[in-house]
C-alpha positions in Angstrom: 26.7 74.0 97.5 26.6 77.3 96.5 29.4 78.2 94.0 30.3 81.9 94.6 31.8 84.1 91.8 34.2 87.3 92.6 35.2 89.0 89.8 37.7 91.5 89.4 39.1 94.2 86.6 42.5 93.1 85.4 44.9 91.2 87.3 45.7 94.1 90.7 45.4 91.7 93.4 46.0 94.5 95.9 43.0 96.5 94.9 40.9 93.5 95.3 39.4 94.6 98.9 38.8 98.1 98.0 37.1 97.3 94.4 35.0 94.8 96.3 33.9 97.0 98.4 32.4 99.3 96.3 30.9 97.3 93.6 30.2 94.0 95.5 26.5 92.9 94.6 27.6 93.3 91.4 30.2 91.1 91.3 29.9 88.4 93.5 26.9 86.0 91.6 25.4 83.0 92.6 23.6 80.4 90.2 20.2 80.8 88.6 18.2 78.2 90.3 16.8 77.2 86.8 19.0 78.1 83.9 22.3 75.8 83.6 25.5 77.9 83.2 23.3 81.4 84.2 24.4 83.3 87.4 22.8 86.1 88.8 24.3 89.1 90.9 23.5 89.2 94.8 22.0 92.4 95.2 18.1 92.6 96.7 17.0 92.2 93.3 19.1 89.8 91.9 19.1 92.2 88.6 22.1 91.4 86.7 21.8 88.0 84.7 24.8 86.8 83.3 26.0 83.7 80.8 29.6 81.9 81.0 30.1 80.6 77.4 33.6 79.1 77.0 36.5 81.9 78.3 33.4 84.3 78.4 31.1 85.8 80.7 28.2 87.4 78.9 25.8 89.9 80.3 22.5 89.1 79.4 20.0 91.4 81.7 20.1 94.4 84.1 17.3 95.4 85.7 18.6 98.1 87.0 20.1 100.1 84.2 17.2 101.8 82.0 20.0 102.6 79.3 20.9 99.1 79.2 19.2 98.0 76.4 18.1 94.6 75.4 19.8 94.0 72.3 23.4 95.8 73.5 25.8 93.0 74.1 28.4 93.1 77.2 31.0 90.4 77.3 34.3 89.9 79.7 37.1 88.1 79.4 38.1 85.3 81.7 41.8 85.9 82.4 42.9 83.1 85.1 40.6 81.1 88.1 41.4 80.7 91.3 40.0 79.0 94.5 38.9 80.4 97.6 37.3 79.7 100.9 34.8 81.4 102.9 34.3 81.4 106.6 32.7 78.3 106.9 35.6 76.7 104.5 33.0 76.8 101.7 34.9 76.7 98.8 34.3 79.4 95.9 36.0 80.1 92.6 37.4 83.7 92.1 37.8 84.4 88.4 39.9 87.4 87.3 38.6 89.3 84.3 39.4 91.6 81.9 37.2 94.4 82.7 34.3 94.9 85.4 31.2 92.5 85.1 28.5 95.6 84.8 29.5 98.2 82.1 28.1 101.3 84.6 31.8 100.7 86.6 33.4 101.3 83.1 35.1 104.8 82.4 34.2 105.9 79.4 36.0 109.4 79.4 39.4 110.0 81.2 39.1 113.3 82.7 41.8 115.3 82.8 42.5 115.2 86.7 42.6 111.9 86.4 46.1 112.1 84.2 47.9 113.5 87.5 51.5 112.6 87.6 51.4 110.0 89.9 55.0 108.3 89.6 56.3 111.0 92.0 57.1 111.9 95.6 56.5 114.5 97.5 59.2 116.4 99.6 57.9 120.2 100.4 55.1 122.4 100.5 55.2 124.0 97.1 54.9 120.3 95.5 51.9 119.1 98.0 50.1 122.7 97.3 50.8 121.6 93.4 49.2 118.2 93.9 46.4 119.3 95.9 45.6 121.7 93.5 46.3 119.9 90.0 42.6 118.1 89.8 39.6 120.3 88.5 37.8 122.5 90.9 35.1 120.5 91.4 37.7 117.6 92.7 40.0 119.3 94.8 40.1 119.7 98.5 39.2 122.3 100.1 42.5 123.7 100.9 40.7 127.3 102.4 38.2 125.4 104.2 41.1 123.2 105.8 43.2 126.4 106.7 40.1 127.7 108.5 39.6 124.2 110.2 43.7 124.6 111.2 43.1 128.0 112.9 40.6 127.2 115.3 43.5 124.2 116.4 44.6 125.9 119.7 47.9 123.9 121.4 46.3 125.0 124.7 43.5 122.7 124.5 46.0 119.8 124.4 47.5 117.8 127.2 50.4 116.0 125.0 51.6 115.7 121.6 50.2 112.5 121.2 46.9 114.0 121.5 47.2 116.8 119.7 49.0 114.2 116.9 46.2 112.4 117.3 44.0 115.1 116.6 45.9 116.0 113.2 45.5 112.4 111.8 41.7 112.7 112.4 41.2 115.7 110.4 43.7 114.5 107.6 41.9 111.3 107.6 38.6 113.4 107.2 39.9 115.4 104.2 41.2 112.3 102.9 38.2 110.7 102.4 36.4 113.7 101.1 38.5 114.1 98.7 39.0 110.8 97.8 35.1 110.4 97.3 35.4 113.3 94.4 37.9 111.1 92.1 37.0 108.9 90.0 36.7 104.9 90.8 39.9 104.6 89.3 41.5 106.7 91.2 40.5 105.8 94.1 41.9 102.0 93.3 45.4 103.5 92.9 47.9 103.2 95.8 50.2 105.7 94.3 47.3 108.3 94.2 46.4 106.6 98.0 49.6 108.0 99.0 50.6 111.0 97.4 47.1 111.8 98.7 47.9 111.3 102.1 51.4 112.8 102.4 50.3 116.0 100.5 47.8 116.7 103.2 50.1 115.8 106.0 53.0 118.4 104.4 50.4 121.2 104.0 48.7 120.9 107.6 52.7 120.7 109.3 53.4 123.8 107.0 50.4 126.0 108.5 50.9 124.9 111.9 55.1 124.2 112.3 55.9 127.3 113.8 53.2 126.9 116.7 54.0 123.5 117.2 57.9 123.4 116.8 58.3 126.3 119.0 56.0 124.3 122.1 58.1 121.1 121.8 61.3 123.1 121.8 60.8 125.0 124.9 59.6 121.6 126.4 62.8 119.5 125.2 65.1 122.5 125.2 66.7 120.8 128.7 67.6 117.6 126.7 68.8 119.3 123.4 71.0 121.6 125.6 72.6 118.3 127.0 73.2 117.0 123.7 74.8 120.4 122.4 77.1 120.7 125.4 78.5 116.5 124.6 78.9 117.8 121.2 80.7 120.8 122.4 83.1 118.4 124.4 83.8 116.0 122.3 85.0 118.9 119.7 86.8 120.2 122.1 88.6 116.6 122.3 89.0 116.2 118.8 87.0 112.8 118.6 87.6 110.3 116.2 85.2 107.4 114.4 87.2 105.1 116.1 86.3 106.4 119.6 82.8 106.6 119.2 82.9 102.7 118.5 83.6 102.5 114.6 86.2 100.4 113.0 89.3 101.6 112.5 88.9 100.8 108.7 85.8 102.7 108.4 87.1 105.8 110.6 86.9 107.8 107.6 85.6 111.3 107.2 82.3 111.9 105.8 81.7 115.8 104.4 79.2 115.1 102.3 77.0 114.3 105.4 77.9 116.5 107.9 77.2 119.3 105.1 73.5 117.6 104.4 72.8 117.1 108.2 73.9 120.8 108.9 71.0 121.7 107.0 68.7 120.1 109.3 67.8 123.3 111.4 67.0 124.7 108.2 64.3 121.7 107.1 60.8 123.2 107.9 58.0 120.3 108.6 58.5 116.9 109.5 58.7 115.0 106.4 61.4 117.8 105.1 63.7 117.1 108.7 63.1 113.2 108.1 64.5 113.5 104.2 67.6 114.9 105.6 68.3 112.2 107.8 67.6 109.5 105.0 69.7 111.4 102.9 72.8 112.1 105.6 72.5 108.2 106.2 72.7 107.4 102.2 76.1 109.6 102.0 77.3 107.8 104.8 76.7 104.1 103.1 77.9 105.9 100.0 81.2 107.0 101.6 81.9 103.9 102.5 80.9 102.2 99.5 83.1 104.4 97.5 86.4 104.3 99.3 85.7 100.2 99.2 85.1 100.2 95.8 88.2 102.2 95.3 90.7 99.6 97.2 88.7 97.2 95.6 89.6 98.4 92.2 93.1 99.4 92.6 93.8 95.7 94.2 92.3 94.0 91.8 94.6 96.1 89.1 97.2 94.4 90.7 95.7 90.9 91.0 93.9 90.9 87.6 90.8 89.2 89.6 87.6 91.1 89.6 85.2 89.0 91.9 86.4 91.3 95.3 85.2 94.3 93.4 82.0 93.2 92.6 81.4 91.7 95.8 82.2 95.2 97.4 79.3 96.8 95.8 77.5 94.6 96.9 78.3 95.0 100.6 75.9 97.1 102.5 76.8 98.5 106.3 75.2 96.9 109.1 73.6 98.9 111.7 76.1 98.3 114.6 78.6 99.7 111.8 76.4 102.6 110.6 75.4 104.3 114.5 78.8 105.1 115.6 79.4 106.9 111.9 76.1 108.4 112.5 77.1 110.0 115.7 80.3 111.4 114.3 78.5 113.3 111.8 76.2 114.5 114.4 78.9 115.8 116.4 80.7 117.2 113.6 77.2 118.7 112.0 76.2 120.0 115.6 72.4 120.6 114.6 71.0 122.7 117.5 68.1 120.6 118.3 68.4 117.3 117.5 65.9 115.8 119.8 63.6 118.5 119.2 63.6 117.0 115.9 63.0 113.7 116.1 60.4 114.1 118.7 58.8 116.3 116.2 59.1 113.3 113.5 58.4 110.7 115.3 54.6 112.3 116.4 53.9 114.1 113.6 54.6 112.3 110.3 52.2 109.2 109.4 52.7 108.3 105.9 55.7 107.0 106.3 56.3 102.8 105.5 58.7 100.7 106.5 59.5 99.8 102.8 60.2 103.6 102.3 63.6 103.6 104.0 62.2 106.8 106.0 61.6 105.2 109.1 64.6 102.8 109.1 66.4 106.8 109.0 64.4 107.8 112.0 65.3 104.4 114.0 69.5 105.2 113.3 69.5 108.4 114.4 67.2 107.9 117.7 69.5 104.8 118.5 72.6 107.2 117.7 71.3 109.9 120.2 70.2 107.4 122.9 74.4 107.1 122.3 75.2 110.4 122.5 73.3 110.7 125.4 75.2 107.6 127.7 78.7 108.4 126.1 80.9 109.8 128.9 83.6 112.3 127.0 86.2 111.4 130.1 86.4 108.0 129.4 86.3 107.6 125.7 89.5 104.7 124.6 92.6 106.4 123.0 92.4 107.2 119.3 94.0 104.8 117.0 97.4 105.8 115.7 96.1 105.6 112.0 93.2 107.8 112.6 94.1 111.9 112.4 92.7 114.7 111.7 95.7 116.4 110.5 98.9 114.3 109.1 103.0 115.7 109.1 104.7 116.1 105.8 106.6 113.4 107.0 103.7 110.7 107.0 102.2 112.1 104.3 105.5 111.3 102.4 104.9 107.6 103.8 102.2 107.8 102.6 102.3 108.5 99.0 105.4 106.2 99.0 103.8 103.2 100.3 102.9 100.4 98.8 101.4 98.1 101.4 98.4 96.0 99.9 96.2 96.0 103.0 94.5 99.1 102.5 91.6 100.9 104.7 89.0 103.1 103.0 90.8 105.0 105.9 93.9 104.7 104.1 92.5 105.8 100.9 91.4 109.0 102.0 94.8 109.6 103.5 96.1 109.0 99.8 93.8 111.3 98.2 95.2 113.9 100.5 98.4 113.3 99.8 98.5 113.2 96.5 95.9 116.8 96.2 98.7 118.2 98.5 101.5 116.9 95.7 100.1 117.8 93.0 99.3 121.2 94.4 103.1 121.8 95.2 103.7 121.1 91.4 101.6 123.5 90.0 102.5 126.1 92.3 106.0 125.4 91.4 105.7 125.5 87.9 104.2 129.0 88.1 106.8 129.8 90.0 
């Protein structure tokens, strides 16, 4: 039987497929039918000879490389083995190596587009312009030629968004690969690069066309964002509490920090910018809620001397069935004027996004939050809980401040902090009195 050899620079398992691909008759041998311990590559030719001597794998002859010569000597390292089988559950050995079996896949030189920043995310325009633009000349894409290619896109022509999203992935996928193809092998191996690569393209081509194409699935959804805006407008009118939208009454806490983020949200340009500012609203939420339990936490365990609640409290992450009815109270209170505009918006017109990223676990809380929004009936909402209020007499907060009961809410914590602002407030003013 046949025993296969796949070799493969340094120990990236995940770069395996796409190295492969590109350099594959050179690294996949078979044995010399004459010469013990001699393999030879599986190109046409069979031009690469090669010799395993111990832990090494020595190049002995390549035909196809005039500036290869005779005497030069090419060894690689043999780092680890491992077995595989083929279709026919043939088995083969896979030996990862130090470097790539034929010295032409070997970068000499780094060029200086290949030292791009690549531990980095991109969040607007002005950074994927930057990253588009930070390779030499000769390696960029053609951002003019992809604006031109953008203005001949007319909205007209398309029946739906998913056609016209459709559309937009084909030509970033085009320019992906073009560009790709002008890096260096390297390069083209790296996922980070992969990526960055893809979401730059993605925030430049929304950019150019997001007026056009926010403006057409506006007027389409306008009907169901003016539905959503006029349950907002009641349940302000009401007053509503956490509590009533379905959250515990120990978690009926306010959140400012994420009704100010999500009140930016008609401000966000793009897609990827209007998806950052959910994922962000939904991190100051779990924050929130974090921080007021890691606050009782503390001042219990002050009084208990035992530390193990505490920890265990930072530890403790929202569920989803707690996070959607907080998620709709900072909608309500944010009152972004079109919501569903938005998310349609995301949801066809941002591709790079993973599941690993967090991004599109923030796209599926706030759909399931409006899908909410949208069945709550204001009329018949259940009575607010008697510890949840938006404003609190002197008398309560007096209660308040006093009290010393040891079953605290993060609710309750708020409450105190309010209190005891409002107290200390009194004393200064009366001492400058």
């Amino acid at each position: 039987m046949i025993e296969d050899f796949i070799g493969q620079h340094g120990c990236r398992r995940n770069s395996l497929q796409c190295f492969l691909s590109t350099a594959k008759d050179h690294h996949v041998l078979k044995p010399h039918p004459e010469l013990t311990l001699h393999y030879t590559s599986t190109d046409p030719n069979n031009s690469n000879l090669y010799k395993f001597e111990d832990t090494t794998i020595r190049l002995l002859k390549c035909q196809d490389d005039e500036e290869q010569k005779q005497d030069d000597e090419y060894n690689v390292t043999i780092l680890s083995i491992e077995k595989g089988y083929n279709k026919e559950f043939h088995m083969y050995n896979i030996f990862i190596v130090d470097k790539p079996l034929h010295h032409k896949y070997i970068i000499t030189e780094r060029l200086q587009d290949d030292n791009l920043p690549l531990n980095r995310i991109i969040t607007c325009y002005k950074e994927a312009v930057e990253f588009l633009n930070a390779p030499i000349e000769e390696k960029r894409c053609s951002l003019e030629e992809l604006r031109m290619d953008l203005r001949q896109i007319q909205l007209s022509n398309f029946e739906s968004a998913e056609e016209l999203s459709s559309h937009l992935q084909e030509l970033t996928r085009r320019y992906w690969a073009s560009t790709m193809r002008k890096q260096s092998l390297d390069l083209q191996r790296d996922a980070r690069y992969q990526k960055l690569l893809s979401t730059s393209l993605e925030v430049f081509m929304m950019h150019h066309l997001h007026d056009e194409i926010y403006s057409v699935l506006s007027d389409a959804l306008e009907q169901d964002d003016v539905y959503v805006k006029t349950k907002i407008d009641q349940l302000i009118y009401m007053g509503v509490t956490p509590d009533q939208l379905g959250a515990s009454v120990s978690m009926a806490i306010s959140l400012p920090a994420a009704i100010v983020e999500l009140a930016t949200l008609d401000a966000r340009e793009g897609p990827l910018e209007k998806l950052l500012c959910l994922k962000s609203t939904l991190e100051l939420i779990v924050a929130e809620i974090k921080g007021a339990l890691a606050d009782i936490e503390t001042k219990n365990d002050e009084e208990s001397a035992d530390t193990k609640s505490s920890i265990e409290s930072l530890k403790y992450t929202p569920s989803t069935d707690d996070l959607i009815p907080l998620v709709m109270y900072v909608i309500v209170k944010a009152r972004p004027m079109r919501i569903v505009t938005d998310l349609h918006y995301i949801n066809n017109f941002l591709w790079s996004i993973s599941p690993h990223d967090g991004l599109s676990y923030s796209l599926i809380t706030f759909k399931t939050a409006i899908s909410a929004l949208f069945e709550i009936n204001s009329q018949s909402l259940p009575s607010r809980s008697y510890k949840v209020k938006t404003e609190l007499p002197i008398g309560e907060l007096f209660d308040v401040i006093t009290g010393t009961d040891k079953d605290i809410t993060p609710l309750d914590r708020q409450i105190h902090q309010l209190a005891t602002m409002l107290e200390k407030s009194t004393q200064n003013h009366e001492l400058l009195i």
